[in-house]
FIKE-46293 format. One record per residue (C-alpha): residue number from 1; residue in one letter; x, y, z. Coordinates in pm, 1 decimal. Example, Ala and Ser with C-alpha at 12.3 -4.5 7.8 and 13.67 -1.06 7.14 Angstrom:
! residues 2
<n = 1	res = A	east = 1230.0	north = -450.0	up = 780.0>
<n = 2	res = S	east = 1367.0	north = -106.0	up = 714.0>
***
This chain:
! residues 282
<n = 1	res = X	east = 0.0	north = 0.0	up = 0.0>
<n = 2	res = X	east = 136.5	north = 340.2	up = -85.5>
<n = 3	res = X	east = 70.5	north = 564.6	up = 211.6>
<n = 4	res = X	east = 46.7	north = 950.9	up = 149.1>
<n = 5	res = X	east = 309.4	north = 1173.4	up = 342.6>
<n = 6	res = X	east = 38.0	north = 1383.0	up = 507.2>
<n = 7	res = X	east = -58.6	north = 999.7	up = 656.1>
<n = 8	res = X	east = 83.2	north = 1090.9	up = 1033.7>
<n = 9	res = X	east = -60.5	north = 811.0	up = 1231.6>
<n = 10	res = X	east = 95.9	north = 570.8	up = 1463.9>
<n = 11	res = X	east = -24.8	north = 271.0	up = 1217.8>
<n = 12	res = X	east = 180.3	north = 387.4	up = 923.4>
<n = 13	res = X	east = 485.5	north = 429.0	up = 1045.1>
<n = 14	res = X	east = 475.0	north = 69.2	up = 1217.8>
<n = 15	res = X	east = 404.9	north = -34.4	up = 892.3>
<n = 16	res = X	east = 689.6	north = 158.8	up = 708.3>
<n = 17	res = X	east = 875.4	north = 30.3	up = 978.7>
<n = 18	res = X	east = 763.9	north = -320.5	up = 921.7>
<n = 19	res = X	east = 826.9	north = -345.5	up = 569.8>
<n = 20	res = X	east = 1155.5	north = -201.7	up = 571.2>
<n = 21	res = X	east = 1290.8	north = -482.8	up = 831.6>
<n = 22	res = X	east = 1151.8	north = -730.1	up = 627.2>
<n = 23	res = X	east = 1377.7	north = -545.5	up = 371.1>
<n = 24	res = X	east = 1665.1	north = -635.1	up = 567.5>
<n = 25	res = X	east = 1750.8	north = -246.5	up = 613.8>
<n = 26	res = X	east = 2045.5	north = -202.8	up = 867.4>
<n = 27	res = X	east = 2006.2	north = 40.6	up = 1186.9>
<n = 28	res = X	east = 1612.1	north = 114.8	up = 1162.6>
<n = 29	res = X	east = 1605.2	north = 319.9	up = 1478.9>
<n = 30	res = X	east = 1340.9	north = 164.7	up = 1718.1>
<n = 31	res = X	east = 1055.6	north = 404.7	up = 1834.1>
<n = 32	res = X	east = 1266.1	north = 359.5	up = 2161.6>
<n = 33	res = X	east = 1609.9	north = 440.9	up = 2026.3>
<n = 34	res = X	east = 1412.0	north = 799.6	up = 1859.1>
<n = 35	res = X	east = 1286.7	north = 839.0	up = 2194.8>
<n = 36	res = X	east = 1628.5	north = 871.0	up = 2347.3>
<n = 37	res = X	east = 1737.9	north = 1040.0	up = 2072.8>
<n = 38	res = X	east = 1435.2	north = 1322.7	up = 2097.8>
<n = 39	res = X	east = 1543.1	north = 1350.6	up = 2458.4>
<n = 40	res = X	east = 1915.0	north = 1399.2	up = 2431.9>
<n = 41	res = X	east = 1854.5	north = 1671.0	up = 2166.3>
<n = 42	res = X	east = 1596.1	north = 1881.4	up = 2378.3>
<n = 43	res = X	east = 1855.3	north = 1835.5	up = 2616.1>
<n = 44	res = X	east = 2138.4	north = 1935.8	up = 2475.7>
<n = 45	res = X	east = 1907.6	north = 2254.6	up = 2284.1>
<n = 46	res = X	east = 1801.5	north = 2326.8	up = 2671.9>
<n = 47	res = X	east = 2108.9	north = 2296.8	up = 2855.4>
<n = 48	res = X	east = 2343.5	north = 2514.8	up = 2583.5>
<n = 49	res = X	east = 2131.7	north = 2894.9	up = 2597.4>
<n = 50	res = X	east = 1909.6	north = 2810.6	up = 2276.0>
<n = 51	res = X	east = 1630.4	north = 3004.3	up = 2232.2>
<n = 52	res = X	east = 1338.3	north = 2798.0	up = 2370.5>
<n = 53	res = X	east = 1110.5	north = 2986.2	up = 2110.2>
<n = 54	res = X	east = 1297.0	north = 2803.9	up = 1772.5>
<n = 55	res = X	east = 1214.3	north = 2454.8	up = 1924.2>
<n = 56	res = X	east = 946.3	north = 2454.2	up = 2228.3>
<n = 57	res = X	east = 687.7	north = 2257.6	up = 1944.3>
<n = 58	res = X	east = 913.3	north = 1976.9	up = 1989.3>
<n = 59	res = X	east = 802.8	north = 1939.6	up = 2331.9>
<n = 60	res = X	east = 520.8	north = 1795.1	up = 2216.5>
<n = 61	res = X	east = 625.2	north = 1536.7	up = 1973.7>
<n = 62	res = X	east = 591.4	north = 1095.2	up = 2116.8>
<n = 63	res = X	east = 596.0	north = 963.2	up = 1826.2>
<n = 64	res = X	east = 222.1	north = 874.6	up = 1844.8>
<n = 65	res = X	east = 112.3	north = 1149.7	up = 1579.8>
<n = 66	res = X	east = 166.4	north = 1462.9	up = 1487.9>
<n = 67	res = X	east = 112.7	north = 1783.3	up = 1692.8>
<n = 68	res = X	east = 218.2	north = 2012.1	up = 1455.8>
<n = 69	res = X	east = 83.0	north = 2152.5	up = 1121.1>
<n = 70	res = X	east = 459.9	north = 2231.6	up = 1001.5>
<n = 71	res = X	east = 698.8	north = 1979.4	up = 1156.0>
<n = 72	res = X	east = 1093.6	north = 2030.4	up = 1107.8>
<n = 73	res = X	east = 1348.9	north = 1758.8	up = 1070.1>
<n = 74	res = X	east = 1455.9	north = 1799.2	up = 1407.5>
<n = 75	res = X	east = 1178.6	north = 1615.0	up = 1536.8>
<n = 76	res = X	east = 1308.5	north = 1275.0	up = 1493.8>
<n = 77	res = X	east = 998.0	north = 1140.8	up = 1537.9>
<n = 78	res = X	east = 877.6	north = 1315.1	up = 1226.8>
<n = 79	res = X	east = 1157.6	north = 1310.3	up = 1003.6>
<n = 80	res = X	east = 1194.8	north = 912.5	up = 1036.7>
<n = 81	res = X	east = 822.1	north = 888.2	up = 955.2>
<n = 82	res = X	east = 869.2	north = 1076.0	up = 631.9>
<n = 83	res = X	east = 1170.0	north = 944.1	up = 543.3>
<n = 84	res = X	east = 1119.1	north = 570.6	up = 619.9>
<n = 85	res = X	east = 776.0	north = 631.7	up = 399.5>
<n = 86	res = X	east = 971.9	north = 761.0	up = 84.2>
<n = 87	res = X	east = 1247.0	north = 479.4	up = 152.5>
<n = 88	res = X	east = 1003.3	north = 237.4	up = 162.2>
<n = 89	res = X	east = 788.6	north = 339.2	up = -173.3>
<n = 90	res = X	east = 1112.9	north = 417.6	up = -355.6>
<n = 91	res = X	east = 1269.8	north = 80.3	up = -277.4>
<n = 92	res = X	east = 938.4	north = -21.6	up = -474.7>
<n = 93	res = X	east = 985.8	north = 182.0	up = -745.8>
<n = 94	res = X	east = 1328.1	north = 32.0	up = -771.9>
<n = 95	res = X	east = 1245.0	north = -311.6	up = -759.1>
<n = 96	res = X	east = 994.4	north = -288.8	up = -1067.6>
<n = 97	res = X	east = 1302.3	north = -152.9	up = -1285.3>
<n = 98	res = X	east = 1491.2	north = -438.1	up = -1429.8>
<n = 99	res = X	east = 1794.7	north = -198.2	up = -1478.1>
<n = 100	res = X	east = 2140.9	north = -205.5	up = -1338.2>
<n = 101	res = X	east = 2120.8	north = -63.9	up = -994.6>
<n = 102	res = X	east = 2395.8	north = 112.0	up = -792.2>
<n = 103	res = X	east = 2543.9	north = 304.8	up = -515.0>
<n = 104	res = X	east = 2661.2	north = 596.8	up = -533.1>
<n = 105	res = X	east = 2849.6	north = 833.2	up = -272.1>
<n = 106	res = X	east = 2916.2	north = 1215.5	up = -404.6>
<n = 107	res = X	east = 3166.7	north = 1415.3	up = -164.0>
<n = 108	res = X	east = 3208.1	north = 1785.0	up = -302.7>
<n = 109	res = X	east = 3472.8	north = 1993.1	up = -107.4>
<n = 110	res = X	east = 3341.0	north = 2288.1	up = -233.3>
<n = 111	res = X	east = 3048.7	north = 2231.0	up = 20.4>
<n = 112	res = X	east = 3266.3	north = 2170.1	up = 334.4>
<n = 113	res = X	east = 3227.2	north = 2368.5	up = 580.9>
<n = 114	res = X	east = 3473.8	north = 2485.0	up = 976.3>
<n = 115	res = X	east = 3270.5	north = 2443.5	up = 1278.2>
<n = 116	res = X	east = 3046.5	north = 2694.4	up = 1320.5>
<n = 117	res = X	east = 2944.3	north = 2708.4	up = 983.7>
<n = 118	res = X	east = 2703.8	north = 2480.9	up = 887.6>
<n = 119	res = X	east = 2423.8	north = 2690.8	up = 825.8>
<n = 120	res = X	east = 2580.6	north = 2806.4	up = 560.6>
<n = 121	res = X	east = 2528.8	north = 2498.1	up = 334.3>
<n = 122	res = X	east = 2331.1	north = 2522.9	up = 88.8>
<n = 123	res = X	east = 2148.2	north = 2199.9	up = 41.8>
<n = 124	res = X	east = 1984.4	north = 2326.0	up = -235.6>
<n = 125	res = X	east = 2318.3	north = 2408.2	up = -428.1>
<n = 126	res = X	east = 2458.1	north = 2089.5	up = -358.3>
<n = 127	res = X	east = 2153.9	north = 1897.5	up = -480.9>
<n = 128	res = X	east = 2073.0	north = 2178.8	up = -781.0>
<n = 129	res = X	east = 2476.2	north = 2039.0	up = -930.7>
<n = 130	res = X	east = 2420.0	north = 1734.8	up = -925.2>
<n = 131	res = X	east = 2113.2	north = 1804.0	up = -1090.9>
<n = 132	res = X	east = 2283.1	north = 1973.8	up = -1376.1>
<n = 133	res = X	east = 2516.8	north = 1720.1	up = -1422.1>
<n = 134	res = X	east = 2207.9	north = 1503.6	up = -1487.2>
<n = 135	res = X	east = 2035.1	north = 1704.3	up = -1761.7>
<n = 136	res = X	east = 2404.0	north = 1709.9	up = -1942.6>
<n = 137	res = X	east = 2410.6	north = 1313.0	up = -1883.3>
<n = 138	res = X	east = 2357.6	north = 1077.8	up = -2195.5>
<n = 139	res = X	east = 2003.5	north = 999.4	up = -2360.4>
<n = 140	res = X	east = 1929.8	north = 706.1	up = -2098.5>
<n = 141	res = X	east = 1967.2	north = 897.8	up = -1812.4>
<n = 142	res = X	east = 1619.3	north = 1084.4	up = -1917.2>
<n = 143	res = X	east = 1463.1	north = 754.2	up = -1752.6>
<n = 144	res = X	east = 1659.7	north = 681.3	up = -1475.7>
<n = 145	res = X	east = 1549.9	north = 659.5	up = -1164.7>
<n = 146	res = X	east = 1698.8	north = 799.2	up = -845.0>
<n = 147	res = X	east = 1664.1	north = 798.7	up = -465.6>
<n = 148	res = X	east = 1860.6	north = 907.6	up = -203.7>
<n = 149	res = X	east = 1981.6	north = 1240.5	up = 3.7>
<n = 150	res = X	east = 2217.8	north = 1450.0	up = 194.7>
<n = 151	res = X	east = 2424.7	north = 1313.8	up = 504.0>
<n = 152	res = X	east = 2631.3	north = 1507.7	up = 740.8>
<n = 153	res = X	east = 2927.8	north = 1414.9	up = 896.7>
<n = 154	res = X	east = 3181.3	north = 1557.4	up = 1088.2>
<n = 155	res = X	east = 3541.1	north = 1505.6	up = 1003.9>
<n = 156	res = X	east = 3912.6	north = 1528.8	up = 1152.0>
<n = 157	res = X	east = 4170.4	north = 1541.7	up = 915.9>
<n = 158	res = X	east = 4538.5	north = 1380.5	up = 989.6>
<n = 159	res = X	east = 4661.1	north = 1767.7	up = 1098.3>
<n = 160	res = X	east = 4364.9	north = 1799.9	up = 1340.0>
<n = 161	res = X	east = 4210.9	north = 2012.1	up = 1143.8>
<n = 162	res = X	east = 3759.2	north = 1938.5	up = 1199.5>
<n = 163	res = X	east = 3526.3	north = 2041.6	up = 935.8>
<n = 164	res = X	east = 3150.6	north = 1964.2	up = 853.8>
<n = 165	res = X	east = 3136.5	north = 1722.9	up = 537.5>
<n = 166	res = X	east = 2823.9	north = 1658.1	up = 362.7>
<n = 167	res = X	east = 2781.3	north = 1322.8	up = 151.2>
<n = 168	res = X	east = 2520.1	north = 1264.8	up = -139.8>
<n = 169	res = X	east = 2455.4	north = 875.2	up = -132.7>
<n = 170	res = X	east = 2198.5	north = 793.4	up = -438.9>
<n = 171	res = X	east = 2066.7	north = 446.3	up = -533.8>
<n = 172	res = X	east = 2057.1	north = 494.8	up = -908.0>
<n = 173	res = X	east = 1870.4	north = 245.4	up = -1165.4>
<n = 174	res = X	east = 2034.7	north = 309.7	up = -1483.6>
<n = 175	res = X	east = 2145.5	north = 155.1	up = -1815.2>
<n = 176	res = X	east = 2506.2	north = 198.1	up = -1798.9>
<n = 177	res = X	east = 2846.4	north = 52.8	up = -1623.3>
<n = 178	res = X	east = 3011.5	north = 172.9	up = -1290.1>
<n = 179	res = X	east = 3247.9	north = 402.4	up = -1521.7>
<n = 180	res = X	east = 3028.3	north = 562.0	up = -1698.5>
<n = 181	res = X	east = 2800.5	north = 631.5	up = -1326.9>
<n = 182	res = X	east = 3080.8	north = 815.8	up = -1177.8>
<n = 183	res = X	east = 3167.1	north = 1036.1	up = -1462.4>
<n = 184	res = X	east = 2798.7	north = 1136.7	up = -1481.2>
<n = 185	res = X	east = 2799.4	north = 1260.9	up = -1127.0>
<n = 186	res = X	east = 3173.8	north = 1352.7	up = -1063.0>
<n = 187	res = X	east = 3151.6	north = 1743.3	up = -980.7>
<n = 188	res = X	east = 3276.2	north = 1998.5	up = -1242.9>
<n = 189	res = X	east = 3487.2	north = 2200.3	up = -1047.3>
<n = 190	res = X	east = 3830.4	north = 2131.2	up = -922.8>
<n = 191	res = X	east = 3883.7	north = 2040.2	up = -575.2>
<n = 192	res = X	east = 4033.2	north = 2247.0	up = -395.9>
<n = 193	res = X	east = 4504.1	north = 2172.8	up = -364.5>
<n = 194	res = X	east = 4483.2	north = 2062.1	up = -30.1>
<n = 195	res = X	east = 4198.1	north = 1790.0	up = -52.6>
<n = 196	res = X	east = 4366.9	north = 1575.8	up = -413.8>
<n = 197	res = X	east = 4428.9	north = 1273.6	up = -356.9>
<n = 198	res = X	east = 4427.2	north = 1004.1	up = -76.4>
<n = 199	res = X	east = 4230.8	north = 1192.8	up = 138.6>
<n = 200	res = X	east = 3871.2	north = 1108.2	up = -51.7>
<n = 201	res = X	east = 3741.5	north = 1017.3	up = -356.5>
<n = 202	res = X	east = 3464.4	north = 1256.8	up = -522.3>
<n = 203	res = X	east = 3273.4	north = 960.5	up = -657.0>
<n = 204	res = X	east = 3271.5	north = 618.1	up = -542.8>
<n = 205	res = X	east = 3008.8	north = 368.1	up = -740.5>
<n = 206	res = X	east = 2924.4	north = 10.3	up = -621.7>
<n = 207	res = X	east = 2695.3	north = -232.6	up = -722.6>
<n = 208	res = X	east = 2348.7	north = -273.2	up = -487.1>
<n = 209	res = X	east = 2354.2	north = -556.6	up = -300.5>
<n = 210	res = X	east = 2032.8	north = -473.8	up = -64.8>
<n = 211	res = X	east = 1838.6	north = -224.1	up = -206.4>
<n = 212	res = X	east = 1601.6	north = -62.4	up = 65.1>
<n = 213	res = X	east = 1952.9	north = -45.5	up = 290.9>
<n = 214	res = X	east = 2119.2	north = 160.8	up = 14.2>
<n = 215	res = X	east = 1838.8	north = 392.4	up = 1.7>
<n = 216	res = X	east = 1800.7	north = 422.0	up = 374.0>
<n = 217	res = X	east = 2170.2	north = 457.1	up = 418.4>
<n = 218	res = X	east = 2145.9	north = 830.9	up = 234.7>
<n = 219	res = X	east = 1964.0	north = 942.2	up = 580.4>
<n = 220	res = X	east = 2087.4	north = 804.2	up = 851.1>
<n = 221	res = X	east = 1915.7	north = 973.9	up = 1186.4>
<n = 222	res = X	east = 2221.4	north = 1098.1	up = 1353.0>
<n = 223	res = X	east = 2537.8	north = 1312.7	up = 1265.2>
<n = 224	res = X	east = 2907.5	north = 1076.4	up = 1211.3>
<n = 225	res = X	east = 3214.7	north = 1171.1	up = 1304.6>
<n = 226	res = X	east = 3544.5	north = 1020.3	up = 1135.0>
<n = 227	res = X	east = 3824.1	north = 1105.0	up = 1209.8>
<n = 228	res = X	east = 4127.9	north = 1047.5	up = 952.2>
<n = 229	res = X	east = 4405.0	north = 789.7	up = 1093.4>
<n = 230	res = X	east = 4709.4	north = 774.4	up = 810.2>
<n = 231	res = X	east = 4894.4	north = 439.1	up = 826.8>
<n = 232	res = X	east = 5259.5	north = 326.3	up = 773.4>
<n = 233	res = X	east = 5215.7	north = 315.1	up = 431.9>
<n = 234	res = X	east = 5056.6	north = 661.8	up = 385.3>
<n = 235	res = X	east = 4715.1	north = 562.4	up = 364.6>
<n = 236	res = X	east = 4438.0	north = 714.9	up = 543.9>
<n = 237	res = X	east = 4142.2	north = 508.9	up = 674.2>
<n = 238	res = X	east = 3871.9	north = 659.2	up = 921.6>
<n = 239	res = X	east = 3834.7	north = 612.7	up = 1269.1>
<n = 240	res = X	east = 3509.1	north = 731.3	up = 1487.7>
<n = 241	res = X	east = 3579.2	north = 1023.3	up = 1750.4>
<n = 242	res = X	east = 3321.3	north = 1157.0	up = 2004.6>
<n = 243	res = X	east = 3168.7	north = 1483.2	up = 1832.9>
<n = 244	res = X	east = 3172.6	north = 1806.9	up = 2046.8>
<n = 245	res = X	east = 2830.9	north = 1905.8	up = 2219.3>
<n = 246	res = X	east = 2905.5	north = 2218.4	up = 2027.9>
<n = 247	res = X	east = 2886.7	north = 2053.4	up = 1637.8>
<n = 248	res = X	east = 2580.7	north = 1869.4	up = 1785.0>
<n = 249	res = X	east = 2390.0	north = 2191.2	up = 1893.0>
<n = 250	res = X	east = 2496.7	north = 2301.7	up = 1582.7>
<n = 251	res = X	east = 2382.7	north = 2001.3	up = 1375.4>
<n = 252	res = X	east = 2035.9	north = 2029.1	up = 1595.2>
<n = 253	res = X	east = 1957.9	north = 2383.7	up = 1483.7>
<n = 254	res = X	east = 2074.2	north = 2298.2	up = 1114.7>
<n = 255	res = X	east = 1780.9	north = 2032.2	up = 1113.1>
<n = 256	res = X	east = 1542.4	north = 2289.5	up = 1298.7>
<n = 257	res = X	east = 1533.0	north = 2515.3	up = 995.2>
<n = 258	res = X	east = 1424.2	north = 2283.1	up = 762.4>
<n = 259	res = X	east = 1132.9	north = 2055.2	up = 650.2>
<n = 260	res = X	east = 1127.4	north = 1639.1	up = 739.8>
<n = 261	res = X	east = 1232.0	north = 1529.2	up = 392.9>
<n = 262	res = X	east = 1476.9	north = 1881.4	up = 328.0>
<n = 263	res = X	east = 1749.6	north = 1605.8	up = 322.4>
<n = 264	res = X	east = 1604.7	north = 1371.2	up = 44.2>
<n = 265	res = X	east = 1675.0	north = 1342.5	up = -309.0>
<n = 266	res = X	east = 1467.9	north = 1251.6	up = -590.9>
<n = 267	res = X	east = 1515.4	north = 1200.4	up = -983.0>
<n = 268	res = X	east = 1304.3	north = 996.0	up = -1237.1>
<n = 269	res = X	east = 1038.4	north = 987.8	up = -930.4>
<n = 270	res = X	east = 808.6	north = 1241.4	up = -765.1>
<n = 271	res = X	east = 632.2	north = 1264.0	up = -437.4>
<n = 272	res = X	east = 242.7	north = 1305.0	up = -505.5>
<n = 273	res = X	east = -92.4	north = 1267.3	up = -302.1>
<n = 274	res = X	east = -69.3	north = 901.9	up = -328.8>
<n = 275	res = X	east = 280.1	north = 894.2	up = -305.0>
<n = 276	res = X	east = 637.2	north = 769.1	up = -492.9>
<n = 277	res = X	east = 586.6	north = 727.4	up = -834.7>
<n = 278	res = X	east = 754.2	north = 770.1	up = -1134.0>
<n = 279	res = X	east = 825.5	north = 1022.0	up = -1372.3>
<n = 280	res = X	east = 1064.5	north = 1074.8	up = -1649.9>
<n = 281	res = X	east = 1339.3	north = 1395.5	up = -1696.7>
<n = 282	res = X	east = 1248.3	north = 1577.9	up = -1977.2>
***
């Protein structure tokens, strides 16, 4: 059944719920884990001087239904609801398209952002290039379809040096080979001296082995933070560090000013009034 997104009840999100574990989808937050999770962010929003004004409607929120006509993605009640929902029906979507399928992770460094700075990514920008480099993608691409979104993490380099990092994962049905993926969505611009090479790689493609866990991977509920470990050989691998209350707070009132599904990413699909279905790129 393909639920609506202004469906807020307790029922359908058990059943979102339901059907993406019988997905096999990794780390579905329990409506207990959210719980502790809504409680450690009003928290942390009380206890650091934030103006009780910007989030007091989350005071309300259980997880039983909605008590707000305009929700915000900081309720994690409400932005798991959403987003589960629009994993859920685009994991459909994908499943009735016989097409190669793939994962693919976009890091621009032109979107990074120091501590302190967060609000000043533009989600919009990031996702508005990487829909450019779609309309300038081959004939087959018109039909692809697309689902995924925005994830923020919160990096250490090898120097010690912490910045925000954003990360566009997108499970792609497409007919075309892991080369020709990447150069389709590898950003125009140059990267910036410091961050060539080893560090990251713009684009990384791999084929989809479980397809609702792809999709859900794009939104994961909570902020990462990797910091970069360099080996003897030069290499540098990724090891997690505990992320200052500060870039938390931070992170909250980044998700405060914008809607439940802010963070997604469609293409080749469109959210309507009886849900994810398809549609094809001009």
């Amino acid at each position: 059944m393909m639920r609506n997104f202004q469906d807020h009840s307790e029922k359908g999100s058990i059943a979102d719920a339901k059907v993406l574990r019988r997905f096999k989808v990794q780390k579905l937050a329990t409506p207990e884990e959210l719980s502790r999770l809504h409680v450690r962010r009003l928290a942390r929003l009380a206890n650091n001087g934030v103006d009780e004004t910007l989030w007091q409607h989350l005071k309300q929120c259980d997880g039983l239904g909605c008590w707000n006509t305009s929700c915000s993605a900081a309720c994690v009640f409400g932005e798991r609801r959403e987003i589960n929902r629009l994993n859920r029906q685009a994991a459909i979507v994908h499943r009735s398209d016989q097409r190669p399928k793939y994962f693919a992770t976009i890091i621009d460094p032109h979107y990074f952002r120091p501590p302190g700075e967060l609000s000043g990514f533009s989600i919009n920008g990031f996702f508005q290039g990487i829909r450019r480099r779609l309309r300038g993608a081959p004939d087959q691409w018109k039909s692809a379809r697309i689902a995924g979104g925005v994830h923020i993490a919160y990096d250490r380099d090898e120097d010690g040096l912490e910045f925000w990092s954003p990360h566009a994962h997108l499970t792609i049905s497409v007919e075309a080979t892991k080369k020709e993926v990447r150069q389709v969505l590898m950003p125009r611009r140059v990267p910036p001296p410091e961050l060539v090479g080893a560090k990251f790689a713009p684009v990384t493609v791999k084929a989809v082995t479980n397809l609702a866990n792809a999709i859900a991977y794009a939104t994961k509920v909570e902020v990462d933070a990797r910091g970069a470990v360099v080996d003897g050989r030069g290499n540098v691998d990724r090891k997690w560090f505990s992320i200052p209350v500060a870039a938390r707070v931070e992170h909250d009132l980044w998700l405060l000013n914008m809607k439940p599904r802010d963070r997604t990413f469609l293409s080749g699909m469109k959210v309507g009034r009886g849900g994810v279905s398809t549609r094809n790129r001009g």
